[in-house]
N, C-alpha and C positions, 0 to 999 in steps of 0.2 A: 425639657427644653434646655438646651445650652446658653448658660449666664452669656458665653459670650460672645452669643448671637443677637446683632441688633433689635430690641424687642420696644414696642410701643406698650407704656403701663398708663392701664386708665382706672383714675382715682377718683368715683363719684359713685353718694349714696342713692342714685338716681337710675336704678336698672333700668329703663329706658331711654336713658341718656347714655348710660353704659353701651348698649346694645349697639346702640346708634352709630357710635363713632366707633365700634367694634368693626362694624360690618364695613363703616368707610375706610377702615384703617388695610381690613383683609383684604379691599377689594381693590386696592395699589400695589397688594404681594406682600404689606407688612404683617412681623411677627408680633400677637397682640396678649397680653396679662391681661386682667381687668380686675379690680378689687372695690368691695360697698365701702371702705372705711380708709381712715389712714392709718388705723393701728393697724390691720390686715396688711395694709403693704408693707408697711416695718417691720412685722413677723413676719414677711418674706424674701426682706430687703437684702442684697448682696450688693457689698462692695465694688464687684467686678458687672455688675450691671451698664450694658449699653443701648441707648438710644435714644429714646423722650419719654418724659413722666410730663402728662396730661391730669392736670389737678384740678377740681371744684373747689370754688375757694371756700361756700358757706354747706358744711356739715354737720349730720348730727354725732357727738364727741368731737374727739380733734377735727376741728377745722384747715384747710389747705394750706392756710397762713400758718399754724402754730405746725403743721406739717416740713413748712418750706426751714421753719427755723429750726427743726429737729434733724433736718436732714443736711441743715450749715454747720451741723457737731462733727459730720465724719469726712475723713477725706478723699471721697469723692462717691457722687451720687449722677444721675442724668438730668440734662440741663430740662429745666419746667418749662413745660405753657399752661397759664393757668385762665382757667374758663368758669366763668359764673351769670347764672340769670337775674343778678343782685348788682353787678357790678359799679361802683363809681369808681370817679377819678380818685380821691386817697386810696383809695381801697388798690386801684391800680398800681398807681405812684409806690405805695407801699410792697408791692409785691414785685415791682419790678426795681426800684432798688436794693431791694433783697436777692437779688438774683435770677429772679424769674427770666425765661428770652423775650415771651409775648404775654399779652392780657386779653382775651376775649370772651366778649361778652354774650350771652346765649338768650336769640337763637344765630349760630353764627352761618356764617358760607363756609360749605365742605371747603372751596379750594383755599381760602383763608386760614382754614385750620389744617389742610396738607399744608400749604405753602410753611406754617410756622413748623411745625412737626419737620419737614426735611428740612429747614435752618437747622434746627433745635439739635436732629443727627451727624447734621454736616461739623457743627459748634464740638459735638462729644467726639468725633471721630478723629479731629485735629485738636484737640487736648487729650485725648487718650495716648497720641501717637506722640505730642510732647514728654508726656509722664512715661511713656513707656523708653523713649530715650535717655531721659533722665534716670529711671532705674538703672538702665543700659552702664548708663558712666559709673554710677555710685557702685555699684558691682563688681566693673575694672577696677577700681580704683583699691576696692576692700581687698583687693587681690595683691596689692602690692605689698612688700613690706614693710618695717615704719623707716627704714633706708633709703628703699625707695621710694618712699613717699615724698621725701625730707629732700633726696637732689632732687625729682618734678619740681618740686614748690620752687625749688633755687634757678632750676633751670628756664621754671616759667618766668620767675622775676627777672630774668636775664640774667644773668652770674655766669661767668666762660669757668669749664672746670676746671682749670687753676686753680678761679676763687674758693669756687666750692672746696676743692680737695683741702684749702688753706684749713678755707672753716671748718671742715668735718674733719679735718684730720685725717684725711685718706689720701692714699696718692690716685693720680690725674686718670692710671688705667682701671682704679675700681672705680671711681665717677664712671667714666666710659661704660664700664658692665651695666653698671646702675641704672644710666641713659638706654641703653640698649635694652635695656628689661622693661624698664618704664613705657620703651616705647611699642614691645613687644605686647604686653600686657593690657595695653591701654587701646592695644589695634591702631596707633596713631603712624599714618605715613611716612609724617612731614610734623616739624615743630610747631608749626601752623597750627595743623588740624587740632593740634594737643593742647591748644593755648584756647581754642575755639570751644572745646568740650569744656574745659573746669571755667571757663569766660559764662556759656549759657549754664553751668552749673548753677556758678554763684549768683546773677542774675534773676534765675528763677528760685532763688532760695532767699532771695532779699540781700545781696552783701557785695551785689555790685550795682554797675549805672541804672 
């Protein structure tokens, strides 16, 4: 099966639980994993994994919980719903401000448990397509040289190339080449759009608003 074909993974030592929401997951057209444990799915786990992970939160070994925080180590995993016939509210509260999307308690409603399952894909399929933007820039950008790296930076801070040529010590038509590379390289239109890439860079990397 293709990692990077939307797959529903079901994490419960409970093969009749398993089964269960096996057959409700096949019978909407989704693509389904199933694993008894949570070391099983870690020795199966890929990176590039999309869709929902449906977790049982009380197991025998690793439990769903000490699951959820194994799988906050790497960066990036599919968003949880996690399902338990033990369920309270800390026990909730804690798994959902860990990240979990939903908490449900068993025995639950089929469409309660689709309806969180396609949030849960909708959530990874518009953070996938963030990160894969993000790689998108970080790629242009390795691509420049540390020249032009240096007039971007200047040119995004506003500096007309006069300034720049001042400060780098170049005259006004290698700025110019620099600009026209940067802007080649970067696929950027318009100064705009250029200012608007390294803007959600920094943003999504913590270093701006």
């Amino acid at each position: 099966m293709s990692a990077r074909q939307p797959t529903i993974y079901i994490v419960d030592d409970d093969e009749q639980v398993r089964e269960s929401i096996q057959l409700l997951m096949e019978s909407v057209g989704l693509a389904v994993e199933s694993y008894g444990s949570a070391q099983d799915y870690l020795d199966h786990f890929r990176p590039d994994q999309h869709g929902c992970l449906i977790l049982d939160v009380r197991m025998r070994g690793m439990s769903g919980l000490e699951l959820q925080a194994r799988l906050q180590e790497v960066p990036s995993h599919p968003p949880i719903v996690m399902i338990s016939a033990h369920g309270d509210v800390p026990m909730a509260v804690r798994a959902l401000q860990a990240g979990a999307l939903d908490f449900l308690e068993k025995p639950f409603n089929a469409q309660a448990l689709l309806d969180s399952v396609h949030r849960a894909m909708q959530q990874d399929a518009l953070r996938r397509g963030e990160a894969s933007r993000l790689a998108e820039i970080k790629e242009r950008i390795a691509r420049l040289t540390p020249r032009e790296a240096e007039v971007m930076r200047r040119v995004v801070d506003g500096q007309r190339n006069k300034v720049i040529a001042s400060e780098m010590n170049i005259t006004q038509s290698t700025v110019e080449v620099h600009r026209a590379r940067v802007m080649e390289k970067m696929a950027a239109k318009t100064l705009s759009e250029l200012m608007r890439m390294l803007v959600t860079l920094e943003i999504c990397e913590g270093k701006g608003p």
